[in-house]
N, C-alpha and C positions, 0 to 999 in steps of 0.2 A: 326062618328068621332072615328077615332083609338086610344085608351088610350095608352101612352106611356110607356116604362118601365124605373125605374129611375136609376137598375140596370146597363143599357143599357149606361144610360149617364153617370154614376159615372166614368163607364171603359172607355168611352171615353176622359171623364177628363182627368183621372190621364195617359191613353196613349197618351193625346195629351202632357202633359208636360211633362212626359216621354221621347217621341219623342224630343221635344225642346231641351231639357237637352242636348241629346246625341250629334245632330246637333251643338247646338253650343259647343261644347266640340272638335269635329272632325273639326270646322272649328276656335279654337282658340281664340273663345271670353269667355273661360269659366275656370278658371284658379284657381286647389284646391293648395294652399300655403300648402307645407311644411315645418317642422321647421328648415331644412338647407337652406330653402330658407331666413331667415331672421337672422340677426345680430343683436343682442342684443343692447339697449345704454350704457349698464354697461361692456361691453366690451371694450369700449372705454375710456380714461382717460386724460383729459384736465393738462397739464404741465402748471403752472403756469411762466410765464419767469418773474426774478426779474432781475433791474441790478448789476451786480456785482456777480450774483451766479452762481454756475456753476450748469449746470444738466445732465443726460446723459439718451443717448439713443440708442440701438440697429444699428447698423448700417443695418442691412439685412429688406428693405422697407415692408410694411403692406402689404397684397393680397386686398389692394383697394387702391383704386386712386379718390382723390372729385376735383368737378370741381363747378363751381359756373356759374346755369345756369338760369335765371331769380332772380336775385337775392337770390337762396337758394340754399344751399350746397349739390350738389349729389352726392353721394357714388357710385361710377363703381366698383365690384370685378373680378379680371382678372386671377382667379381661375375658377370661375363658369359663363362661358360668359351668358349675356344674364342679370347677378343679377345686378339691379341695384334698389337703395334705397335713399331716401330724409333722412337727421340725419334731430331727431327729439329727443327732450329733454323729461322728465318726463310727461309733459300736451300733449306730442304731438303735437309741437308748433317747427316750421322748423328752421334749422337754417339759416340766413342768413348772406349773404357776397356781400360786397359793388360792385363788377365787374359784368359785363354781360357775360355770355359765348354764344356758342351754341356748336352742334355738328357737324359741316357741316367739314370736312375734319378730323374726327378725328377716332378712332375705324377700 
């Protein structure tokens, strides 16, 4: 019986995840977040509407656009194609909106 070397398997190891890493990197299921890729929630500021009050706003629109797609509000940026983000409050907790959307003729 041939004793093994354990050196031998360690490098196999860490080459076969190695290897995985790259592969699925090159083929797209592997995806390092940047911090432009994400928009803050504190970026955002919820305008209270009262009646009777007036309030004002920017006339020149956000670089997002939300749409409400299983019942929770997604964020499309149409600066950076491709970002799109679920709002999500302090817990991380989705916001939701009473309509169903999808995607099929839109983008």
């Amino acid at each position: 019986m041939s004793a093994t070397n354990p050196v031998h398997l360690i490098l196999t190891a860490v080459g076969s995840v190695a290897v995985t890493v790259v592969a699925l990197g090159h083929y797209g299921y592997l995806h390092v977040a940047r911090p432009e890729d994400a928009l803050l929630l504190s970026e955002f500021t919820m305008l209270k509407t009262v009646p009777g009050e007036d309030y004002r706003i920017s006339l020149k629109p956000a670089s997002q656009v939300a749409q409400c797609i299983d019942g929770v509000l997604v964020l499309f940026d149409t600066e950076q194609k491709g970002l799109t983000g679920v709002l999500v409050d302090q817990r991380r907790q989705a916001v939701r909106c009473p309509g169903q959307g999808t995607l099929e003729g839109e983008q």
